[in-house]
mmCIF file of the N, C-alpha and C atoms, coordinates in Angstrom:
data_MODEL
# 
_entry.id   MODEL 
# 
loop_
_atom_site.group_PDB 
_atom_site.id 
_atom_site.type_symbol 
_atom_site.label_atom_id 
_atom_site.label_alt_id 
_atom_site.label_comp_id 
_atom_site.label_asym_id 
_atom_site.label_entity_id 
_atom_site.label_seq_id 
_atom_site.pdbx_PDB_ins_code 
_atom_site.Cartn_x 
_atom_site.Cartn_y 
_atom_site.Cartn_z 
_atom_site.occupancy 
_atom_site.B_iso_or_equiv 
_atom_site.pdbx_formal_charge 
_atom_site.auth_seq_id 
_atom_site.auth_comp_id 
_atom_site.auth_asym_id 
_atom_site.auth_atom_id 
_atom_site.pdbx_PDB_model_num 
ATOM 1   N N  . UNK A 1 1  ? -16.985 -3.045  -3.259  1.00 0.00 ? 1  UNK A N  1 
ATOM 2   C CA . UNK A 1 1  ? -15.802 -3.856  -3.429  1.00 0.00 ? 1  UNK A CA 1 
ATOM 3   C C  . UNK A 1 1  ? -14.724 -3.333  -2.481  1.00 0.00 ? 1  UNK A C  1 
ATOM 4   N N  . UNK A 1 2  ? -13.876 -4.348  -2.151  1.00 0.00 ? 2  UNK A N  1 
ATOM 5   C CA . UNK A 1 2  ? -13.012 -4.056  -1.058  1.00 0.00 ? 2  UNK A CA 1 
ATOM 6   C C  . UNK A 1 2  ? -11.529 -4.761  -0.999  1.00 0.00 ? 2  UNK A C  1 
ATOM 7   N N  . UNK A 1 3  ? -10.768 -4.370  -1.252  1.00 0.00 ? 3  UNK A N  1 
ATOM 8   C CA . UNK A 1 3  ? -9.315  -5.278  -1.313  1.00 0.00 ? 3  UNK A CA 1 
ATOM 9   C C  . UNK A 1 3  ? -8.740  -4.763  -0.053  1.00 0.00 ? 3  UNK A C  1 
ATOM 10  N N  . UNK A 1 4  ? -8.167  -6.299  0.564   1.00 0.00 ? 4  UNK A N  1 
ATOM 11  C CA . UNK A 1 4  ? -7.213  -6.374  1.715   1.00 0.00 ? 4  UNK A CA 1 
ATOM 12  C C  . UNK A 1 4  ? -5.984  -7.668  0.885   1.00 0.00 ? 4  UNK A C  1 
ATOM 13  N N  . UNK A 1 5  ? -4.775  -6.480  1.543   1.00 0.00 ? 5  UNK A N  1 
ATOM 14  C CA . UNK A 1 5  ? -3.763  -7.267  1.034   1.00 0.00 ? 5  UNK A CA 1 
ATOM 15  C C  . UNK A 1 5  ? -2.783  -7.450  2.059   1.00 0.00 ? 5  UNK A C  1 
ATOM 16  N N  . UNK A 1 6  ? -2.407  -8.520  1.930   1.00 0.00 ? 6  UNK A N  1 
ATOM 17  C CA . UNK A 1 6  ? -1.588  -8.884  2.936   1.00 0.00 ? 6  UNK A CA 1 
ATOM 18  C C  . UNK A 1 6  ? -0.055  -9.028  2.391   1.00 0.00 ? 6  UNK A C  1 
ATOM 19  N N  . UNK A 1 7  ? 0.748   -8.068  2.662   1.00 0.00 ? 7  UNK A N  1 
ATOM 20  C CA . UNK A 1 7  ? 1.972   -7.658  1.953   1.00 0.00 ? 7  UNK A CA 1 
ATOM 21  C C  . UNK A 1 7  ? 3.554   -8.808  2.563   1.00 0.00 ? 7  UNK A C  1 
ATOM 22  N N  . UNK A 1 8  ? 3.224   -9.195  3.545   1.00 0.00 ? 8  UNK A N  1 
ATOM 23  C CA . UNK A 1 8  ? 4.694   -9.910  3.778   1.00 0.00 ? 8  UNK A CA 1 
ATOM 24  C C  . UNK A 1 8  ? 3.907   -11.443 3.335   1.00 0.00 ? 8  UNK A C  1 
ATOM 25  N N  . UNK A 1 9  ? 2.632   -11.804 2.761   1.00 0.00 ? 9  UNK A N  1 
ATOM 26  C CA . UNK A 1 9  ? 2.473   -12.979 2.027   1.00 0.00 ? 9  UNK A CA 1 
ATOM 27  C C  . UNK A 1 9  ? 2.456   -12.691 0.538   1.00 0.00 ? 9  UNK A C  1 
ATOM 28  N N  . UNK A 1 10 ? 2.347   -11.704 0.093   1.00 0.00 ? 10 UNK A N  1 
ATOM 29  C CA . UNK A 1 10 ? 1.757   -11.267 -1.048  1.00 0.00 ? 10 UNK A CA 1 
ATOM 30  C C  . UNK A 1 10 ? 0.254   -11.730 -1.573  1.00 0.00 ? 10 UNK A C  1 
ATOM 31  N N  . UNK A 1 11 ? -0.372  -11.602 -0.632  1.00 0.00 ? 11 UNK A N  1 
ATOM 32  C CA . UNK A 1 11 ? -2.001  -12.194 -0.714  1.00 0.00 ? 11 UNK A CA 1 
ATOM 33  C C  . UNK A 1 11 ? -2.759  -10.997 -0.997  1.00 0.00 ? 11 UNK A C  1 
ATOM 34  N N  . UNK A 1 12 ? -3.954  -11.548 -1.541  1.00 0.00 ? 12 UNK A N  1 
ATOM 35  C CA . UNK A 1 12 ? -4.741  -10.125 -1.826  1.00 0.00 ? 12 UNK A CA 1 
ATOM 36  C C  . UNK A 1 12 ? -6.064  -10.811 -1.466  1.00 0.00 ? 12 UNK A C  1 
ATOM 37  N N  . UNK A 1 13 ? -7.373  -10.148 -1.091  1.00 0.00 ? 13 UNK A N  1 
ATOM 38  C CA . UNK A 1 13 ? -8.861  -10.459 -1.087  1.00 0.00 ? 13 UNK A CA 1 
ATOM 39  C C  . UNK A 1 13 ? -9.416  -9.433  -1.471  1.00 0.00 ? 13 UNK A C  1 
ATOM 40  N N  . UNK A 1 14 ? -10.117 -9.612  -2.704  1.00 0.00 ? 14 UNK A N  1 
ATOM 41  C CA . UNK A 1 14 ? -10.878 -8.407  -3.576  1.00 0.00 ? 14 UNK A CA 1 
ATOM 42  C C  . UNK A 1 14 ? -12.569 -9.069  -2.704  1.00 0.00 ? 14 UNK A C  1 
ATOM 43  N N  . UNK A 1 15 ? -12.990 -8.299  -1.744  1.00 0.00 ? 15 UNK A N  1 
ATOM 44  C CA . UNK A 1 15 ? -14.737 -8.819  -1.435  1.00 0.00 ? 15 UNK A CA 1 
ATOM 45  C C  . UNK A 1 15 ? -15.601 -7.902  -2.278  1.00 0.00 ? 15 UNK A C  1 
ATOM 46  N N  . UNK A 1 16 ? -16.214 -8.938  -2.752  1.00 0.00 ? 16 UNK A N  1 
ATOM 47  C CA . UNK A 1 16 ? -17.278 -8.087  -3.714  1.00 0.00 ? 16 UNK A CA 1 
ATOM 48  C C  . UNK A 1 16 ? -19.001 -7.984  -3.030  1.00 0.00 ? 16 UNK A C  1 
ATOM 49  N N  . UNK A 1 17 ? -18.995 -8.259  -1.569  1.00 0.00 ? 17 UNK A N  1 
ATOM 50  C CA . UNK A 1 17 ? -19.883 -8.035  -0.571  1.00 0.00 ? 17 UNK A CA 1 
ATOM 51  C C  . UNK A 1 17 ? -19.574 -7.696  -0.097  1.00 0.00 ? 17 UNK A C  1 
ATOM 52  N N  . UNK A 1 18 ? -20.201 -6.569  1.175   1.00 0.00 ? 18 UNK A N  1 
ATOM 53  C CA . UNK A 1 18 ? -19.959 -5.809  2.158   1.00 0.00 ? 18 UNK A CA 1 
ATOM 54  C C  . UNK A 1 18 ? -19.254 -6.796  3.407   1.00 0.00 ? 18 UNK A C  1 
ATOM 55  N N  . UNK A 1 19 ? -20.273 -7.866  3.419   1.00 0.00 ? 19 UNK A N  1 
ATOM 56  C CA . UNK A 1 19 ? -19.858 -9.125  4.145   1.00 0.00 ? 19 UNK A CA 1 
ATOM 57  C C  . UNK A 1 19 ? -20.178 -10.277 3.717   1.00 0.00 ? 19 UNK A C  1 
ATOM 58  N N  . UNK A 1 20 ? -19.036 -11.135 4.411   1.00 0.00 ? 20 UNK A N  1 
ATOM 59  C CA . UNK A 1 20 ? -19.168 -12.314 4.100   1.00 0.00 ? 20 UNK A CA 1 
ATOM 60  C C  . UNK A 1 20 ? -18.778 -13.487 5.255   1.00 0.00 ? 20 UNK A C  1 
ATOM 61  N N  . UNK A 1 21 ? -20.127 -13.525 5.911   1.00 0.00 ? 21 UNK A N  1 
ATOM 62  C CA . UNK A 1 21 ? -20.272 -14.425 6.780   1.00 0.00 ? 21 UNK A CA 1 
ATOM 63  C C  . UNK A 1 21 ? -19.316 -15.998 6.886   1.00 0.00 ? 21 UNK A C  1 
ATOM 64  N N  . UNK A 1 22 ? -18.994 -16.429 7.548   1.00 0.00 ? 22 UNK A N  1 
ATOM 65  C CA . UNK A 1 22 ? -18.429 -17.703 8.603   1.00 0.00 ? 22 UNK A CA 1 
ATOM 66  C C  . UNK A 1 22 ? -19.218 -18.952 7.484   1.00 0.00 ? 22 UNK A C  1 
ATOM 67  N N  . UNK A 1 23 ? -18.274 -19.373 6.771   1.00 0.00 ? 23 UNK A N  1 
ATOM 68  C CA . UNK A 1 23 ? -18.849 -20.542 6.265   1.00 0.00 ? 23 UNK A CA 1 
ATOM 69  C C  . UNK A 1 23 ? -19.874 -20.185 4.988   1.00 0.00 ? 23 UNK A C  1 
ATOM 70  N N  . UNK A 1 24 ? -19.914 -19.001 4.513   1.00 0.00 ? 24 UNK A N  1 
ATOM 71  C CA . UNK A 1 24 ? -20.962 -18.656 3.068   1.00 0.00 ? 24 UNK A CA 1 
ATOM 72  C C  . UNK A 1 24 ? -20.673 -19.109 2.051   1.00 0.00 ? 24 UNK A C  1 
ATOM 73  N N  . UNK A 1 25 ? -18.632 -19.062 2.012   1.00 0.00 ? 25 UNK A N  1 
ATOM 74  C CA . UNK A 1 25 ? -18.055 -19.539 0.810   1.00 0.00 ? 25 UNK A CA 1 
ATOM 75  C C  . UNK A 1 25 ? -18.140 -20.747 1.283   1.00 0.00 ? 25 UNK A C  1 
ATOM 76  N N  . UNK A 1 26 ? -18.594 -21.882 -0.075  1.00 0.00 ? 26 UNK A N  1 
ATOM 77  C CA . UNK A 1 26 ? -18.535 -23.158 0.216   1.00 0.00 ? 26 UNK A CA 1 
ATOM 78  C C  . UNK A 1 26 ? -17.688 -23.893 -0.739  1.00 0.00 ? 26 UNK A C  1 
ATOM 79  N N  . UNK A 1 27 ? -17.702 -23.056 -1.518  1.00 0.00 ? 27 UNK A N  1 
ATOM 80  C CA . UNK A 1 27 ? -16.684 -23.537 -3.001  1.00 0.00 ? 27 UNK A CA 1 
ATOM 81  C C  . UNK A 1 27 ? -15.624 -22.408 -3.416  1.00 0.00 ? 27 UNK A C  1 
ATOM 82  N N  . UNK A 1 28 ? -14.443 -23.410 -3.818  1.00 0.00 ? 28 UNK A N  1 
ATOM 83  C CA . UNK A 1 28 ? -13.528 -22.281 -4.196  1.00 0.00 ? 28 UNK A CA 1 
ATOM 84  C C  . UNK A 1 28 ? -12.933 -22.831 -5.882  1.00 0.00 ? 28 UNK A C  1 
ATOM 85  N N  . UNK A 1 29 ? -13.078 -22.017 -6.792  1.00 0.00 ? 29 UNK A N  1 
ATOM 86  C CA . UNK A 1 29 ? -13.140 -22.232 -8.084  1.00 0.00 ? 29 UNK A CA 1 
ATOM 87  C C  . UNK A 1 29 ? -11.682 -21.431 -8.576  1.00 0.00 ? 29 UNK A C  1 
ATOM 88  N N  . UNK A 1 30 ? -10.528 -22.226 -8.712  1.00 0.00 ? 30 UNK A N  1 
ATOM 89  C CA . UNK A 1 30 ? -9.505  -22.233 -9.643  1.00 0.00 ? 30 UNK A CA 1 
ATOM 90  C C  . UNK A 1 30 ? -9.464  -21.587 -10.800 1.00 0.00 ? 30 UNK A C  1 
ATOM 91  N N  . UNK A 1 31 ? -8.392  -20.028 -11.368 1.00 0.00 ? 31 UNK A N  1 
ATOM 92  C CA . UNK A 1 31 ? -8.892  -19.765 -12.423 1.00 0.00 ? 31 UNK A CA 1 
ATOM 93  C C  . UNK A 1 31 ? -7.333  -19.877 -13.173 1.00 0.00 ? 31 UNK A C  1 
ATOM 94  N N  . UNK A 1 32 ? -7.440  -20.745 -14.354 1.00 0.00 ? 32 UNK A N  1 
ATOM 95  C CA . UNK A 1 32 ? -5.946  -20.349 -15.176 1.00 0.00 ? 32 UNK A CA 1 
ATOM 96  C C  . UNK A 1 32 ? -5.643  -19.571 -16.090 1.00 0.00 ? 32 UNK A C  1 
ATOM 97  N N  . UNK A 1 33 ? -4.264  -19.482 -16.182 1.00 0.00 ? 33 UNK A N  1 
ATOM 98  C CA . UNK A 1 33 ? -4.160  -18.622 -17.044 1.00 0.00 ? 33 UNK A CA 1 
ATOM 99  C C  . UNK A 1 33 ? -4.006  -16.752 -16.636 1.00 0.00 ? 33 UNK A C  1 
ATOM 100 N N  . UNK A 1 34 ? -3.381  -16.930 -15.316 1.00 0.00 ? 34 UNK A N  1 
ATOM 101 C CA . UNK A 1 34 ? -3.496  -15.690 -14.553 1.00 0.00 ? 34 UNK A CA 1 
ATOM 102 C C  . UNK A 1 34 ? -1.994  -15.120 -14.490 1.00 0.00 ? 34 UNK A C  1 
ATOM 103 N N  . UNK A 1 35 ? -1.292  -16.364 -14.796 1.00 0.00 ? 35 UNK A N  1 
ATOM 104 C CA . UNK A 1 35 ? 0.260   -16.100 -14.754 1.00 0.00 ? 35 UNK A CA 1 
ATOM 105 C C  . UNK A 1 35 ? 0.991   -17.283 -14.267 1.00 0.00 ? 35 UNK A C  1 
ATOM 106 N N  . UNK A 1 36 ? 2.481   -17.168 -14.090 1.00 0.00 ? 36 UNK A N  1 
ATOM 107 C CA . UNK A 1 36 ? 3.177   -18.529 -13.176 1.00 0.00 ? 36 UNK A CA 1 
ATOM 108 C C  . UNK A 1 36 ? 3.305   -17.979 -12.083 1.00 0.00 ? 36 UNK A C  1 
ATOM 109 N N  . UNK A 1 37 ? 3.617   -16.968 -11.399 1.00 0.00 ? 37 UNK A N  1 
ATOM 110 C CA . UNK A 1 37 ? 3.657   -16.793 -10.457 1.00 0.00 ? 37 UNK A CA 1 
ATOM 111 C C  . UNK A 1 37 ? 2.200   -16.504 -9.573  1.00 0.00 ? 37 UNK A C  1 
ATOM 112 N N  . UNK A 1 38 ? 1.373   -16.341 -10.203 1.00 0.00 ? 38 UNK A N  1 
ATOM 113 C CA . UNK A 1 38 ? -0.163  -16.205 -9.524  1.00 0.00 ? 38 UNK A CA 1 
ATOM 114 C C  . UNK A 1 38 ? -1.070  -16.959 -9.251  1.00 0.00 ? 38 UNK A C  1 
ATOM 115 N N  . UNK A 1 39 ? -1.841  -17.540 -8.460  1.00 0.00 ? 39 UNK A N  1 
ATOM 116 C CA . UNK A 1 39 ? -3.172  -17.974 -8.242  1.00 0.00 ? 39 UNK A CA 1 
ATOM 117 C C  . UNK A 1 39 ? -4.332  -17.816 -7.941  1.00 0.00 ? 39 UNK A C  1 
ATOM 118 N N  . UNK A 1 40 ? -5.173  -17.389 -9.091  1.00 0.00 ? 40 UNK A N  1 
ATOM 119 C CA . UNK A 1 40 ? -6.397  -16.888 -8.244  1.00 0.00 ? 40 UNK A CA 1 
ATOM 120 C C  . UNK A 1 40 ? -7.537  -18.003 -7.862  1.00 0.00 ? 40 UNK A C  1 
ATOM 121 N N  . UNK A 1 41 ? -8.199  -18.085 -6.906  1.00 0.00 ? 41 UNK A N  1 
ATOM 122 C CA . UNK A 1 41 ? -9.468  -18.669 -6.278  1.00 0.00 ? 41 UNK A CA 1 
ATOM 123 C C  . UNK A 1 41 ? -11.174 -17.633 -6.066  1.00 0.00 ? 41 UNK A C  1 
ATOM 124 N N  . UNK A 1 42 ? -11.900 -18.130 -7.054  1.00 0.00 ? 42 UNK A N  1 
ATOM 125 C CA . UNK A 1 42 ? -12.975 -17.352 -6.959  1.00 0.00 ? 42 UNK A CA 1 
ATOM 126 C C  . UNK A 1 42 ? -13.956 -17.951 -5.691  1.00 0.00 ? 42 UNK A C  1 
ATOM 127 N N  . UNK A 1 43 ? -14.229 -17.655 -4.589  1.00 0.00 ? 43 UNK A N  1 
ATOM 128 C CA . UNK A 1 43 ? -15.155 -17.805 -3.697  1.00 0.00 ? 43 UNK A CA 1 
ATOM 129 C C  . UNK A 1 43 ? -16.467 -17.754 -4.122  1.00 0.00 ? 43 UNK A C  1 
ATOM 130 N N  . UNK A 1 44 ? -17.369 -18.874 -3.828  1.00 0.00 ? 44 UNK A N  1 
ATOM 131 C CA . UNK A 1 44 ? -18.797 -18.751 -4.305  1.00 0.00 ? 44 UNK A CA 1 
ATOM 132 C C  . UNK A 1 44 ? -19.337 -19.237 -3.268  1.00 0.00 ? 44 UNK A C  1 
ATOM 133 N N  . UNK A 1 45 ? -21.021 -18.594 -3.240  1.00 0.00 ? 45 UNK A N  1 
ATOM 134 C CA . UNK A 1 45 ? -21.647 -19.617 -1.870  1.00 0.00 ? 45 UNK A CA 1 
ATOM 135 C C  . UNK A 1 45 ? -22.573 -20.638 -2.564  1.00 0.00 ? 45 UNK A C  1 
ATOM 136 N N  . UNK A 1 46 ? -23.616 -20.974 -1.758  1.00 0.00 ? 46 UNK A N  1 
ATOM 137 C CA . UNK A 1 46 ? -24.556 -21.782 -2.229  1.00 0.00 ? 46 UNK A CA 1 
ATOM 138 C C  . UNK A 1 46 ? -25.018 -22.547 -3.192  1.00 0.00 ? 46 UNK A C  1 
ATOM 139 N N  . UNK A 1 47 ? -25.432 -20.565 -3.670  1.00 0.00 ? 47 UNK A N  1 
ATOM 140 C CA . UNK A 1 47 ? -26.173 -20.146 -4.775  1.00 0.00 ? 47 UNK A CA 1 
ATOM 141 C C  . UNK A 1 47 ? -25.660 -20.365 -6.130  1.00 0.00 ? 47 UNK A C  1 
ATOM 142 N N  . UNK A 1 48 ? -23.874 -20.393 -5.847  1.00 0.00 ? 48 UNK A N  1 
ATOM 143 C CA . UNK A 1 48 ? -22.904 -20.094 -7.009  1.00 0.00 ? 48 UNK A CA 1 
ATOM 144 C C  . UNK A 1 48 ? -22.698 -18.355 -7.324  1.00 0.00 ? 48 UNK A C  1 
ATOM 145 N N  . UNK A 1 49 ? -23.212 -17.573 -6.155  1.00 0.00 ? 49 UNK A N  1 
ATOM 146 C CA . UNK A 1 49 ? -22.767 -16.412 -6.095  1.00 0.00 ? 49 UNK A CA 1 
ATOM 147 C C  . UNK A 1 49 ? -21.408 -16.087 -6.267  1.00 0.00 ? 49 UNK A C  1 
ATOM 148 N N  . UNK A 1 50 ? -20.979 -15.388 -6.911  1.00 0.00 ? 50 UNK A N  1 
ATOM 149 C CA . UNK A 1 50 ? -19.298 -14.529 -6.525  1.00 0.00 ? 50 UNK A CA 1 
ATOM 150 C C  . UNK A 1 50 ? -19.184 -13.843 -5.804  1.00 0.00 ? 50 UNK A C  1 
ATOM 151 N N  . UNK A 1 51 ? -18.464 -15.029 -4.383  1.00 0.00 ? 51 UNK A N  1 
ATOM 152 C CA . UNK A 1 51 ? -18.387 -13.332 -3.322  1.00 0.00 ? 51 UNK A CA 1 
ATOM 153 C C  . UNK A 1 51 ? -17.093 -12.641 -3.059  1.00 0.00 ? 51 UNK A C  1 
ATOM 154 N N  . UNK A 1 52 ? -15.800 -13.376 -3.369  1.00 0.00 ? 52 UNK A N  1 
ATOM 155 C CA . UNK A 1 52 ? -15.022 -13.130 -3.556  1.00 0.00 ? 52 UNK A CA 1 
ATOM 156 C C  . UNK A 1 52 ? -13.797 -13.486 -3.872  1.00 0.00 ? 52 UNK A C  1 
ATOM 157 N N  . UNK A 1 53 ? -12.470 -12.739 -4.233  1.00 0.00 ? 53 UNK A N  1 
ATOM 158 C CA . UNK A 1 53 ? -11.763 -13.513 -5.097  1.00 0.00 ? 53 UNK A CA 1 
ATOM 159 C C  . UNK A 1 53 ? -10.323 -13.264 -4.280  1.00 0.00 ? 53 UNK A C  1 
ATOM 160 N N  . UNK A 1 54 ? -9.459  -14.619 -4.097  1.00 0.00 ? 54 UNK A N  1 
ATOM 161 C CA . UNK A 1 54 ? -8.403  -14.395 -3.445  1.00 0.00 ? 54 UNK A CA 1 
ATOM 162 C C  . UNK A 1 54 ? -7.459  -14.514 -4.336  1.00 0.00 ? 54 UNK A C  1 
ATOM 163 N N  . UNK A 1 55 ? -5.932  -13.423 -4.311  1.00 0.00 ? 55 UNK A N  1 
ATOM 164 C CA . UNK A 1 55 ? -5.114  -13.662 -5.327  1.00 0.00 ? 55 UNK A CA 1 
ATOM 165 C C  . UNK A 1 55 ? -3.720  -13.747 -4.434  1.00 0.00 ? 55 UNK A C  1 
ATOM 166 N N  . UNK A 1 56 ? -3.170  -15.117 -4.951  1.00 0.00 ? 56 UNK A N  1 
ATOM 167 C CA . UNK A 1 56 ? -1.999  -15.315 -4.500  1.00 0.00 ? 56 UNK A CA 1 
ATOM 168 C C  . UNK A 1 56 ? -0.800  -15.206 -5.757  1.00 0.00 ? 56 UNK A C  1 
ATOM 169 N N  . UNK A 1 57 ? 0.037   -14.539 -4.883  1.00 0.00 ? 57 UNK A N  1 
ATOM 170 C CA . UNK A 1 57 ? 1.214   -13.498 -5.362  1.00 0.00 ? 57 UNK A CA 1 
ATOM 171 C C  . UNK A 1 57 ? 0.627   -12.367 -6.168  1.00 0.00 ? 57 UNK A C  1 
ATOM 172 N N  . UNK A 1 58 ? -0.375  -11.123 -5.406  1.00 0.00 ? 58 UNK A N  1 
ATOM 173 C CA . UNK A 1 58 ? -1.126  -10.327 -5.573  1.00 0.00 ? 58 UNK A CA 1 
ATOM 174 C C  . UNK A 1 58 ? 0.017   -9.376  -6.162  1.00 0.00 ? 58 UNK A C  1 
ATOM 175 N N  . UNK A 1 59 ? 0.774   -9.142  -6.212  1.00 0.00 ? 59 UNK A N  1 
ATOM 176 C CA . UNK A 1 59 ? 1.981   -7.961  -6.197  1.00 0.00 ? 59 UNK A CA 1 
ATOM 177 C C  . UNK A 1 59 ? 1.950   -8.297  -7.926  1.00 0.00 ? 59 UNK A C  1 
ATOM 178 N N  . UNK A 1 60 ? 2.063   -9.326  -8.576  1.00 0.00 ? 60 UNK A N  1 
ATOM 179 C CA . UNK A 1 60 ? 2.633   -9.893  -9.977  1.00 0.00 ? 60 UNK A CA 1 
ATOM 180 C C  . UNK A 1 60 ? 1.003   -9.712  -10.919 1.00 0.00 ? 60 UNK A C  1 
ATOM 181 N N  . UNK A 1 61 ? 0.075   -9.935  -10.102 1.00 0.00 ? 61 UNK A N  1 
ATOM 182 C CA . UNK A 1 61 ? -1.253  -9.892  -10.904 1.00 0.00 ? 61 UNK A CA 1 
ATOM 183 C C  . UNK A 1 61 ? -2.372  -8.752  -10.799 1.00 0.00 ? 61 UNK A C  1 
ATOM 184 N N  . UNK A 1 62 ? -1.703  -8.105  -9.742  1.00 0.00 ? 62 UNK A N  1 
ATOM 185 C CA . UNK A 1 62 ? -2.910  -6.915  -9.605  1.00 0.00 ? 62 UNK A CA 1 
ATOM 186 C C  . UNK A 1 62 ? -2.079  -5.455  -10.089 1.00 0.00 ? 62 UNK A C  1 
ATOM 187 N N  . UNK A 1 63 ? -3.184  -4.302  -10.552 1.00 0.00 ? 63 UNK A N  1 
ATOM 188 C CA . UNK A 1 63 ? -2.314  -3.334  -11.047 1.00 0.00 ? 63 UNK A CA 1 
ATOM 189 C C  . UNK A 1 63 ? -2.033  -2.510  -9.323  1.00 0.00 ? 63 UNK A C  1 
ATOM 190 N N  . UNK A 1 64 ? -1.066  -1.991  -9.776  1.00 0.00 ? 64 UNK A N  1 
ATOM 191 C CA . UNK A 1 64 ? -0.092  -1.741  -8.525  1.00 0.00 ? 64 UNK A CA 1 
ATOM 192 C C  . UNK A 1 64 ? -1.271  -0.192  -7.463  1.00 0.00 ? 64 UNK A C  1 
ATOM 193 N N  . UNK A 1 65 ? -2.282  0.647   -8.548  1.00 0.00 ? 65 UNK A N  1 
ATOM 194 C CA . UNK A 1 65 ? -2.985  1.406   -8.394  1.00 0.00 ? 65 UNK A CA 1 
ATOM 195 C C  . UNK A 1 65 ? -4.174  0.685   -7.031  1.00 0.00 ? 65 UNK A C  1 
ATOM 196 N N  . UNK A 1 66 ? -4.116  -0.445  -7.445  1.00 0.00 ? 66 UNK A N  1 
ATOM 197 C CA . UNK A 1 66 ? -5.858  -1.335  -6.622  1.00 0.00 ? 66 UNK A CA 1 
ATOM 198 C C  . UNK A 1 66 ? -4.963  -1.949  -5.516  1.00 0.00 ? 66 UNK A C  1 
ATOM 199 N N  . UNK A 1 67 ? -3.594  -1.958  -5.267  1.00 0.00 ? 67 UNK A N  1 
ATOM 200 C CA . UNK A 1 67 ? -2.698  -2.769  -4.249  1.00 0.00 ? 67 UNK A CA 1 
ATOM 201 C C  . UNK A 1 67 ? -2.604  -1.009  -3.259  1.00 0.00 ? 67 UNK A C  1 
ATOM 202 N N  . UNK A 1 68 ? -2.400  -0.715  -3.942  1.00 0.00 ? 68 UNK A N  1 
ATOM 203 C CA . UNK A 1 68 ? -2.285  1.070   -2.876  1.00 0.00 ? 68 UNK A CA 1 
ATOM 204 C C  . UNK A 1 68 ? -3.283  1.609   -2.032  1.00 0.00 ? 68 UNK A C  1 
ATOM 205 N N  . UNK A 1 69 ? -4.775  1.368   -3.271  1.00 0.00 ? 69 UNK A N  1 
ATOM 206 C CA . UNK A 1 69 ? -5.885  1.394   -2.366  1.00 0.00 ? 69 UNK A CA 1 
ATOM 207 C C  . UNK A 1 69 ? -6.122  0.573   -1.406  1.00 0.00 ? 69 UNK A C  1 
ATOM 208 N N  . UNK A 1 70 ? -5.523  -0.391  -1.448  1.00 0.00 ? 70 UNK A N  1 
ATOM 209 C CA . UNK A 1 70 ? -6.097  -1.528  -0.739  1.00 0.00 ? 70 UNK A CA 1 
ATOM 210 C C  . UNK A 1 70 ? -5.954  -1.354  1.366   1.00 0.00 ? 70 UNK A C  1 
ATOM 211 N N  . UNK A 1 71 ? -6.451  -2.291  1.739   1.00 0.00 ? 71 UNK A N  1 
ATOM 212 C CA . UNK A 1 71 ? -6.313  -2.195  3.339   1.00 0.00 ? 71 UNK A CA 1 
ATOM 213 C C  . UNK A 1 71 ? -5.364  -2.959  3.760   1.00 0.00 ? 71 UNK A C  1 
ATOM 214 N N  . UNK A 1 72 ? -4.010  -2.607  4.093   1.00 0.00 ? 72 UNK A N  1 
ATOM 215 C CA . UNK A 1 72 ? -3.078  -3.635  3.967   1.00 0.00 ? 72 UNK A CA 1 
ATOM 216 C C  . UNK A 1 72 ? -2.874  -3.801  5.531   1.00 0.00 ? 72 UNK A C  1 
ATOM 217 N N  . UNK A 1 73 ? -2.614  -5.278  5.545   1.00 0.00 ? 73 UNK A N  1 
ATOM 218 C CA . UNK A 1 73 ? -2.518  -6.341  6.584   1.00 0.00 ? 73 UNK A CA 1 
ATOM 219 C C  . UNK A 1 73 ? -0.754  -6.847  7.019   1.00 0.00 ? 73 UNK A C  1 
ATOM 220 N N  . UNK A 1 74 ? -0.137  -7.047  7.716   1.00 0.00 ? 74 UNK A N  1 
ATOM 221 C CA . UNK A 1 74 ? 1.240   -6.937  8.156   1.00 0.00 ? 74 UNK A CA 1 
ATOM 222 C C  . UNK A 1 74 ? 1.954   -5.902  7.508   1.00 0.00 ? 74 UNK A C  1 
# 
């Protein structure tokens, strides 16, 4: 698992594959109930795999410990 966050959007990408190829995600699955200020999108391919999960306004929904680790982007 791997979080990149992108701090002057407040975006986050938790990949739960090492990689994730050009076009694998084909569906992106809406989850509620995450907060008002948050949105998460679960990435799936094909298969209906979980490959990964994007969280918008990452700062309000993630614990602040997994935002530190993370690989941050701007």
């Amino acid at each position: 698992m791997h979080i990149d966050h992108d701090r002057e959007n407040d975006t986050a990408y938790v990949s739960l594959v090492a990689h994730i190829p050009d076009g694998a995600a084909v569906r992106q699955i809406p989850v509620t109930g995450i907060g008002a200020d948050a949105q998460v999108l679960l990435d799936v391919d094909a298969s209906g795999r979980l490959l990964g999960i994007e969280v918008i306004g990452a700062e309000g929904a993630l614990p602040a410990e997994a935002l530190e680790q993370s690989t941050s982007t701007r």
